[in-house]
Backbone as XML, in Angstrom:
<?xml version="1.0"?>
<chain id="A" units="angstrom">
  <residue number="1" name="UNK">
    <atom name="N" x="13.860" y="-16.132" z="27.320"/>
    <atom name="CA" x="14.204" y="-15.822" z="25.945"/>
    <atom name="C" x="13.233" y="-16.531" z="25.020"/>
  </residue>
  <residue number="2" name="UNK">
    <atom name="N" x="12.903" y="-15.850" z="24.146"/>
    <atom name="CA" x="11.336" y="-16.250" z="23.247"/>
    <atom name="C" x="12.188" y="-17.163" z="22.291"/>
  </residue>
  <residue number="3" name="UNK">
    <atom name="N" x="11.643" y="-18.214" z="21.822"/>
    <atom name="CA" x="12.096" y="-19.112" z="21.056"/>
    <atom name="C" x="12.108" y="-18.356" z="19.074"/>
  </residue>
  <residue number="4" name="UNK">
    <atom name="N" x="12.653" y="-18.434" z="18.341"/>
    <atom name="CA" x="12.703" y="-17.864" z="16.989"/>
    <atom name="C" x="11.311" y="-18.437" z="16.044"/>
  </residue>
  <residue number="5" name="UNK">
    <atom name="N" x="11.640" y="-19.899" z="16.589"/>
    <atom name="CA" x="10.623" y="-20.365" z="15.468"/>
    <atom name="C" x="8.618" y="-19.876" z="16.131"/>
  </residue>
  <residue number="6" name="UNK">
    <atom name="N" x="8.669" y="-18.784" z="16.833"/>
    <atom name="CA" x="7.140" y="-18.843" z="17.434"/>
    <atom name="C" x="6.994" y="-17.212" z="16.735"/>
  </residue>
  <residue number="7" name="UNK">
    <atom name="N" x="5.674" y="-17.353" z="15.946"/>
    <atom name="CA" x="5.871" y="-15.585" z="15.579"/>
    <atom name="C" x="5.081" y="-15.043" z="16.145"/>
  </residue>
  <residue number="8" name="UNK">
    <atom name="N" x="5.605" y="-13.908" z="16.558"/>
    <atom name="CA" x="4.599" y="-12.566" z="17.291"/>
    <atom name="C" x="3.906" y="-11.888" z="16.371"/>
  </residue>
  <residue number="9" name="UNK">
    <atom name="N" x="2.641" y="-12.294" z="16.279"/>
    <atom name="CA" x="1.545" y="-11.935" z="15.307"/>
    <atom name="C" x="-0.164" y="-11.457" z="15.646"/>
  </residue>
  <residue number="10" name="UNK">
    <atom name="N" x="0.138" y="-10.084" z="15.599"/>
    <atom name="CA" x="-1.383" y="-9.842" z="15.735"/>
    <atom name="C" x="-2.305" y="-9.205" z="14.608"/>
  </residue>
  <residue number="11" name="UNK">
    <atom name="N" x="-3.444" y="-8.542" z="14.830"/>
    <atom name="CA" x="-3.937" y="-8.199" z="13.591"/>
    <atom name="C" x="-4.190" y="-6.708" z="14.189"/>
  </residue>
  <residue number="12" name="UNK">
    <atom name="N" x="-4.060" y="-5.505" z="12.898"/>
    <atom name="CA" x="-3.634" y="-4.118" z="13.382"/>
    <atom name="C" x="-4.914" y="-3.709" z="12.502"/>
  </residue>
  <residue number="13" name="UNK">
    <atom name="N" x="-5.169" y="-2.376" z="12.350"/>
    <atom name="CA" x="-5.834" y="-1.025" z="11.261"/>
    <atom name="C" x="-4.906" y="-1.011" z="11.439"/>
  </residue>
  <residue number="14" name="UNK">
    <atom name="N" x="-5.023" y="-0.370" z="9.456"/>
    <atom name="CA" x="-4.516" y="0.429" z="9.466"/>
    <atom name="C" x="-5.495" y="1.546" z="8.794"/>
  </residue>
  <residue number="15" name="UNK">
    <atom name="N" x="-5.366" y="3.101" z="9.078"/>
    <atom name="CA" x="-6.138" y="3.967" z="8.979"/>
    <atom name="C" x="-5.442" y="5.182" z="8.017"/>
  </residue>
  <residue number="16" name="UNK">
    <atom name="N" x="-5.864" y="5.746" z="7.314"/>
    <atom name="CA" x="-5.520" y="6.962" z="6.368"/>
    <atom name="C" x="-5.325" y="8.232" z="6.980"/>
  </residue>
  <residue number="17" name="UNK">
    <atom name="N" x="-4.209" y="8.803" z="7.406"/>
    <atom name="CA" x="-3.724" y="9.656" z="8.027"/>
    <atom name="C" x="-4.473" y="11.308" z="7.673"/>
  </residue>
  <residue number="18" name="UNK">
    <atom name="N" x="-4.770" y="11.594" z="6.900"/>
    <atom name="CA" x="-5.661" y="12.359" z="5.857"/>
    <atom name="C" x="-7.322" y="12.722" z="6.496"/>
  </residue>
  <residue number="19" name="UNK">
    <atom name="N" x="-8.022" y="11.435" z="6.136"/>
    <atom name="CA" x="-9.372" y="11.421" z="6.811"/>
    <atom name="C" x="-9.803" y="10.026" z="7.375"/>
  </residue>
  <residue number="20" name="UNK">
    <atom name="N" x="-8.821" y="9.649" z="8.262"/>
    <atom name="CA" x="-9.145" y="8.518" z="9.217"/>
    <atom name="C" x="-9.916" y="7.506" z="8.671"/>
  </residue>
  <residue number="21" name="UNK">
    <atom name="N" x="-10.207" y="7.139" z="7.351"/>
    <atom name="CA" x="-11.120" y="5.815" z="6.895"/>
    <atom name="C" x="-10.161" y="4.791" z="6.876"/>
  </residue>
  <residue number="22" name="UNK">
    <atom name="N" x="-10.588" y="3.596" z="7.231"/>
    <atom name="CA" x="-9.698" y="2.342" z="7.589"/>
    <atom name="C" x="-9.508" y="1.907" z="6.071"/>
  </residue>
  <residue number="23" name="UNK">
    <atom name="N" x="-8.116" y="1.489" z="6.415"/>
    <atom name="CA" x="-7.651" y="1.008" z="4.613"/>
    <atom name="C" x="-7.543" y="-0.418" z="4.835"/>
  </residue>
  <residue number="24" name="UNK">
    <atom name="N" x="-6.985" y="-1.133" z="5.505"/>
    <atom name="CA" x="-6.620" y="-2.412" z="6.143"/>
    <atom name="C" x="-6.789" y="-2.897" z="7.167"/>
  </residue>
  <residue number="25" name="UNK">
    <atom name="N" x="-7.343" y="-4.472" z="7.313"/>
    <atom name="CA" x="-6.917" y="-4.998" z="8.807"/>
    <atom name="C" x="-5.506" y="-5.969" z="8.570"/>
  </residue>
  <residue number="26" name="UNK">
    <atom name="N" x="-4.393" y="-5.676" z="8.989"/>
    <atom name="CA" x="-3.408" y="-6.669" z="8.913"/>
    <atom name="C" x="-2.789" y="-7.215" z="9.891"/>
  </residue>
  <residue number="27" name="UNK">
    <atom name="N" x="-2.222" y="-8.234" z="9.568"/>
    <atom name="CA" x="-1.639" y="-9.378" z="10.493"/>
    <atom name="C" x="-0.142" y="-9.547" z="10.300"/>
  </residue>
  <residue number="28" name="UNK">
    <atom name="N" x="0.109" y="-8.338" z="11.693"/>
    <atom name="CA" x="1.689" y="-7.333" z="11.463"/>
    <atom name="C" x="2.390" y="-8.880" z="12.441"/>
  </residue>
  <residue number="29" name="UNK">
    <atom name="N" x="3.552" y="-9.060" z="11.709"/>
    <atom name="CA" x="4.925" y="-9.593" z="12.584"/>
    <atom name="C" x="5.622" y="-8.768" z="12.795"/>
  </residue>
  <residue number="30" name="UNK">
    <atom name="N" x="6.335" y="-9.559" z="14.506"/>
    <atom name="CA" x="7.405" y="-8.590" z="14.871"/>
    <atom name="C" x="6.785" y="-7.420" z="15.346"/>
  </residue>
  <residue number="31" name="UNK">
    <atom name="N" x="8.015" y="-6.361" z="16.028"/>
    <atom name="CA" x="7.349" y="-5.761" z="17.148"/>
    <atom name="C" x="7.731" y="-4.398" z="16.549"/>
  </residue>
  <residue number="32" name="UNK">
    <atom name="N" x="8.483" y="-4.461" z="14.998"/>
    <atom name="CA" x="8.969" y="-3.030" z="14.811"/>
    <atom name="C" x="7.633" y="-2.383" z="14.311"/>
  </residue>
  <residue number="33" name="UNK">
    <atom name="N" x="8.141" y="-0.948" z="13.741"/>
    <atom name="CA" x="6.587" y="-0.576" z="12.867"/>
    <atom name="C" x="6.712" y="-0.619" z="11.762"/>
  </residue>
  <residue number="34" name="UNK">
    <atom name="N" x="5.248" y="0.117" z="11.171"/>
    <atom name="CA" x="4.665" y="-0.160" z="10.099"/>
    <atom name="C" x="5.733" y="0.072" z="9.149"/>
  </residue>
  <residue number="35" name="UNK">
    <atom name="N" x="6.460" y="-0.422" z="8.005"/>
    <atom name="CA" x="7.037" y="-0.090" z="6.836"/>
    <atom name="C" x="6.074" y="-0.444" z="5.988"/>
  </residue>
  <residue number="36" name="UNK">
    <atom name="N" x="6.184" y="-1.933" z="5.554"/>
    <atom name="CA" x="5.505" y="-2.749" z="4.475"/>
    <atom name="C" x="4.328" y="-3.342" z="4.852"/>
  </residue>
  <residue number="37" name="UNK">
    <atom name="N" x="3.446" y="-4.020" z="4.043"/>
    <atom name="CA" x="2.519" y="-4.846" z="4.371"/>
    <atom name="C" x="2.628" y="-5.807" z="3.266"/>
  </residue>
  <residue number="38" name="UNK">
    <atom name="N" x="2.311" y="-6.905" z="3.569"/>
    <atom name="CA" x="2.636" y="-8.283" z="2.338"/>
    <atom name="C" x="1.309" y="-8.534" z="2.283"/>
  </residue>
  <residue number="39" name="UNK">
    <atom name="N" x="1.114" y="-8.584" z="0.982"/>
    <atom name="CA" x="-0.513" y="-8.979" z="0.580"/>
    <atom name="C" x="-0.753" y="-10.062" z="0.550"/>
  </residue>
  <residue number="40" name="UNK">
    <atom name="N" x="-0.321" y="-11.262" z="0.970"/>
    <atom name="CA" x="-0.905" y="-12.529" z="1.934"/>
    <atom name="C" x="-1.154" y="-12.352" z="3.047"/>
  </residue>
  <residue number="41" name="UNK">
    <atom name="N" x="-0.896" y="-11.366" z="3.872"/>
    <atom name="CA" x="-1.360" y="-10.745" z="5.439"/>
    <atom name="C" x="-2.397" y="-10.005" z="5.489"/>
  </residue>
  <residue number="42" name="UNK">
    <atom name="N" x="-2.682" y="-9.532" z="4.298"/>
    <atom name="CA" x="-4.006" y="-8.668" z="4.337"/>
    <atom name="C" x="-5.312" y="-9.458" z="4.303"/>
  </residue>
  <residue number="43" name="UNK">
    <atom name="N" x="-5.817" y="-9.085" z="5.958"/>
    <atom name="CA" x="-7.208" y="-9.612" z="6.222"/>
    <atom name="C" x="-8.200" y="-9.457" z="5.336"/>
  </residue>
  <residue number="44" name="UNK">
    <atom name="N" x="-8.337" y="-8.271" z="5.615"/>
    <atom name="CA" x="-9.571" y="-7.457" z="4.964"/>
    <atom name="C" x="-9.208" y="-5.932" z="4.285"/>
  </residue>
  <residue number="45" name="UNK">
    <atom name="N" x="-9.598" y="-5.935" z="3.053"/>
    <atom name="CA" x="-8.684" y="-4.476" z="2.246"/>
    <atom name="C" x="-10.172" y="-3.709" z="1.920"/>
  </residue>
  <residue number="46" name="UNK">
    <atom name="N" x="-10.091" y="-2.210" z="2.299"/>
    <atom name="CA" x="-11.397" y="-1.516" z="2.647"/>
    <atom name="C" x="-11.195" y="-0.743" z="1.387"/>
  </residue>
  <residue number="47" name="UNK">
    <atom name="N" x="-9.912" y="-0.644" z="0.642"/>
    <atom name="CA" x="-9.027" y="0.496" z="-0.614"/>
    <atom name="C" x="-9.637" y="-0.293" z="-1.551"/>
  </residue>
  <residue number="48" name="UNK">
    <atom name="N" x="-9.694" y="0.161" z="-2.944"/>
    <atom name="CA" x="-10.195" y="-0.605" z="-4.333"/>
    <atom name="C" x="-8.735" y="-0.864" z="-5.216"/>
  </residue>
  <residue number="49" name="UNK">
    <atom name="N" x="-8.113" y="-1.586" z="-4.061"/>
    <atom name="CA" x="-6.159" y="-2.150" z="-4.585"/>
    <atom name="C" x="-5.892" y="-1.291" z="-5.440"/>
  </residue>
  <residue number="50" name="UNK">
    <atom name="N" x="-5.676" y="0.143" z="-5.229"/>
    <atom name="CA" x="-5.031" y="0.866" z="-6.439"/>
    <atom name="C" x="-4.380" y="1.789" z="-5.219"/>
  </residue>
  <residue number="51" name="UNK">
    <atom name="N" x="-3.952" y="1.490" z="-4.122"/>
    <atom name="CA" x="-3.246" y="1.877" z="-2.891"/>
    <atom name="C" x="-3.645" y="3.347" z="-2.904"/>
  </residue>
  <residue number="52" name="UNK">
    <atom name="N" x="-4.469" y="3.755" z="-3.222"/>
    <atom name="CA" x="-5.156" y="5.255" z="-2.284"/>
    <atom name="C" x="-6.461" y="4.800" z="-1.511"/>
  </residue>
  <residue number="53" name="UNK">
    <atom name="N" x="-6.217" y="5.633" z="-0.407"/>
    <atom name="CA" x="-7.750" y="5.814" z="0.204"/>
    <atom name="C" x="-8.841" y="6.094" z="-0.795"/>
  </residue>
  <residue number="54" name="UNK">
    <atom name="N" x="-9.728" y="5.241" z="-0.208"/>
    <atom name="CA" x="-11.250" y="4.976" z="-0.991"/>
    <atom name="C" x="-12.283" y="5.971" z="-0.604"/>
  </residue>
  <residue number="55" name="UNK">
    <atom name="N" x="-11.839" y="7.009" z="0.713"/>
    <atom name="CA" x="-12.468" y="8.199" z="0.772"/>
    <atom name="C" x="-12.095" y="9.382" z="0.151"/>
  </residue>
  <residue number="56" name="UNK">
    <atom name="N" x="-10.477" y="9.412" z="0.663"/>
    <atom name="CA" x="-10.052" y="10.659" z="0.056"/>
    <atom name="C" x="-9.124" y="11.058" z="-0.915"/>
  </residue>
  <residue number="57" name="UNK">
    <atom name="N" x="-9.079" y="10.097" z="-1.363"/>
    <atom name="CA" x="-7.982" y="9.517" z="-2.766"/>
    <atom name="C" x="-6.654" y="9.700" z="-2.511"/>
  </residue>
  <residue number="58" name="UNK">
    <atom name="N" x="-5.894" y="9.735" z="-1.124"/>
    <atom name="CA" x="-4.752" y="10.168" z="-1.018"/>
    <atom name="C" x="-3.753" y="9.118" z="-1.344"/>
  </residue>
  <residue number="59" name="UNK">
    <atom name="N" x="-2.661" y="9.190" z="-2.027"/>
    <atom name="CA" x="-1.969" y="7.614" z="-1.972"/>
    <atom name="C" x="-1.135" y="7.069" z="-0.727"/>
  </residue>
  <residue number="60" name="UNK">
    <atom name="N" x="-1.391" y="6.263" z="-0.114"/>
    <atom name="CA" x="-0.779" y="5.835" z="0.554"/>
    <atom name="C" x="0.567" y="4.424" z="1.126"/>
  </residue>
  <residue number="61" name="UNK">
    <atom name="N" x="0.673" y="3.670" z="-0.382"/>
    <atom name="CA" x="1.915" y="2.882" z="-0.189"/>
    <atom name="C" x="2.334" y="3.174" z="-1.801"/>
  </residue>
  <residue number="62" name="UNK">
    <atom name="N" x="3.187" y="2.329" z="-2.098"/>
    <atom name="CA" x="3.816" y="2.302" z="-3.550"/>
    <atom name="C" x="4.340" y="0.613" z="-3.705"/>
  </residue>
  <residue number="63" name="UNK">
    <atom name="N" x="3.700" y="0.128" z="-4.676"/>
    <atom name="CA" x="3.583" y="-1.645" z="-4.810"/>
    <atom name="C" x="5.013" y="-2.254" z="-5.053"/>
  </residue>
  <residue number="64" name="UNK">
    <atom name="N" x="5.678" y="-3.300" z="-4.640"/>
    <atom name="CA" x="7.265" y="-3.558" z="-4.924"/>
    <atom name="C" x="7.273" y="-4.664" z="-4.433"/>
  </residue>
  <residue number="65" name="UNK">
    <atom name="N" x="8.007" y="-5.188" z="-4.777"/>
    <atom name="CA" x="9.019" y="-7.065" z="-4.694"/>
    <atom name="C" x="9.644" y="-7.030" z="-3.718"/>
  </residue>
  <residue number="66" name="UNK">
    <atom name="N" x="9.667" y="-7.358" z="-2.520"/>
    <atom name="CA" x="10.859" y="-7.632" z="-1.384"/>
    <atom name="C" x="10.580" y="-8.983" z="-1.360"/>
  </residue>
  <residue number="67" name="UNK">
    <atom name="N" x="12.287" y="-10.069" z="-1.438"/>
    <atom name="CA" x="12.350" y="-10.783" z="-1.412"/>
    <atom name="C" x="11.445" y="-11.809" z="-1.992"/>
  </residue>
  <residue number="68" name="UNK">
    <atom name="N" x="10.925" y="-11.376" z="-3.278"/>
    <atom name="CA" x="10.374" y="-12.326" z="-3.934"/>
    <atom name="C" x="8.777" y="-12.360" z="-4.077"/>
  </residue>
  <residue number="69" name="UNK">
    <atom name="N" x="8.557" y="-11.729" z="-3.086"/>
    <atom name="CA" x="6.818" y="-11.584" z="-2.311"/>
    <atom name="C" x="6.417" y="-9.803" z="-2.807"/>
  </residue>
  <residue number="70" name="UNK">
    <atom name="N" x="5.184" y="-10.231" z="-2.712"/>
    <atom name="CA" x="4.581" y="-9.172" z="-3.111"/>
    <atom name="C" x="4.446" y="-8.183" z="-1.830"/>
  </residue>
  <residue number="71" name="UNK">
    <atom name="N" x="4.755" y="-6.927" z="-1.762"/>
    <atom name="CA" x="4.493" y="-6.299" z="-1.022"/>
    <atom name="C" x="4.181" y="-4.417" z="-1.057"/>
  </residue>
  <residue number="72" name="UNK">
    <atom name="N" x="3.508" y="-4.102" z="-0.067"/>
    <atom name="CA" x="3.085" y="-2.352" z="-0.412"/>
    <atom name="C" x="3.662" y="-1.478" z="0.635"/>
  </residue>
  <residue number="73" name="UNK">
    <atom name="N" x="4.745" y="-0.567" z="-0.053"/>
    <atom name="CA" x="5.387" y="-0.090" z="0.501"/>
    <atom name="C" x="5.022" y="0.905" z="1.039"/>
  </residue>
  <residue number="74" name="UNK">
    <atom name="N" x="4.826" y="1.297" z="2.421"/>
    <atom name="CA" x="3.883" y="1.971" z="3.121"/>
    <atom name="C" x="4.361" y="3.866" z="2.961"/>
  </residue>
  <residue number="75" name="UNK">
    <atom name="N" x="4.114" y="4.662" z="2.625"/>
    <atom name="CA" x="4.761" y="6.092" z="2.359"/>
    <atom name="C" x="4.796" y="6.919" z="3.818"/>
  </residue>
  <residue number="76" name="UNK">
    <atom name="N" x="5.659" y="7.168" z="4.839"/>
    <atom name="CA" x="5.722" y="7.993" z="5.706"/>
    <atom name="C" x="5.286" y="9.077" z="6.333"/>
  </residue>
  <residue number="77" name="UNK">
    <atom name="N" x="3.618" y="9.059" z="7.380"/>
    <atom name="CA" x="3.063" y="9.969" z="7.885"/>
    <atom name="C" x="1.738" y="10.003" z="6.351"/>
  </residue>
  <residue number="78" name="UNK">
    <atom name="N" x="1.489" y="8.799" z="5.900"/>
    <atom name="CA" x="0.133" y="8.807" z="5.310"/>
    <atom name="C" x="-0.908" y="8.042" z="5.698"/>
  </residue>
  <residue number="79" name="UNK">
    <atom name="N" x="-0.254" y="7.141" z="6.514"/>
    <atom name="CA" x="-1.356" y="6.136" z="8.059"/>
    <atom name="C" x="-1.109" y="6.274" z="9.355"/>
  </residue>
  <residue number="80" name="UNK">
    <atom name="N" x="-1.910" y="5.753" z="9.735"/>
    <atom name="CA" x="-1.304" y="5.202" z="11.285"/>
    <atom name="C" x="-2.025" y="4.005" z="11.606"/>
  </residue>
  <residue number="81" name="UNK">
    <atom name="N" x="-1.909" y="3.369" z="12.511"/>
    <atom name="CA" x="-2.335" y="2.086" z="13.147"/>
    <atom name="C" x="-2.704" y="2.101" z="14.582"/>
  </residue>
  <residue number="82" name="UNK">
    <atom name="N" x="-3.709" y="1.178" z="14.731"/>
    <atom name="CA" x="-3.881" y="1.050" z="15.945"/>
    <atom name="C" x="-3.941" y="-0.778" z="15.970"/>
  </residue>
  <residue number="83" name="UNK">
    <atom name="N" x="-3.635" y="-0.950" z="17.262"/>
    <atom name="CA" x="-3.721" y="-2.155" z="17.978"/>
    <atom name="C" x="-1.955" y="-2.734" z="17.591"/>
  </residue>
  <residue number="84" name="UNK">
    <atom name="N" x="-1.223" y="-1.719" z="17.489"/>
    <atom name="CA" x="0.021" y="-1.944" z="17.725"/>
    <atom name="C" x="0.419" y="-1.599" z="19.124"/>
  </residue>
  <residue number="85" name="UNK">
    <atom name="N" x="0.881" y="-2.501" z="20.002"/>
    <atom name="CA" x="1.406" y="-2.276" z="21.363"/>
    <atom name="C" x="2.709" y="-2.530" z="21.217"/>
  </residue>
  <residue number="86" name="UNK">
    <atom name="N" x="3.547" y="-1.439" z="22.096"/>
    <atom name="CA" x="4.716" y="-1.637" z="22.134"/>
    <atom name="C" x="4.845" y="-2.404" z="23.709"/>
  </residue>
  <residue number="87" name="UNK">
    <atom name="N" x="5.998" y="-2.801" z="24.151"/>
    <atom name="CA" x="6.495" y="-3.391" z="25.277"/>
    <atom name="C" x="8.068" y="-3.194" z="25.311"/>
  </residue>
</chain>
């Protein structure tokens, strides 16, 4: 049994469902998927922070407060990710 206080943390793409240009590298917790991304996790941002793709202008999150923190609310079937493994 995995201890609580150890976090399962790797770093993902994320990619623009539209025309595949990488929007993000982030550093996803936890093993569920993509909803949100918290912009202290964001490695490297490839978008010009106005949350559309920087190729094809599609929008892809919508900006909001969870729990106090800044975060981008990811819109359903407008990314995908890789280097998410399930187990």
């Amino acid at each position: 049994m995995a201890s609580r206080d150890r976090v399962d943390r790797r770093t993902i793409s994320i990619h623009c469902a539209g025309c595949r240009a990488l929007l993000y590298r982030y550093r996803k917790g936890g093993r569920g998927g993509l909803v949100k991304c918290f912009v202290e996790r964001i490695v490297e941002d490839f978008t010009h922070g106005d949350l559309k793709c920087h190729r094809c202008g599609q929008a892809f999150a919508r900006e909001r407060v969870i729990s106090g923190r800044v975060a981008h609310k990811i819109i359903q079937g407008k990314v995908y990710t890789r280097g998410m493994s399930r187990k």
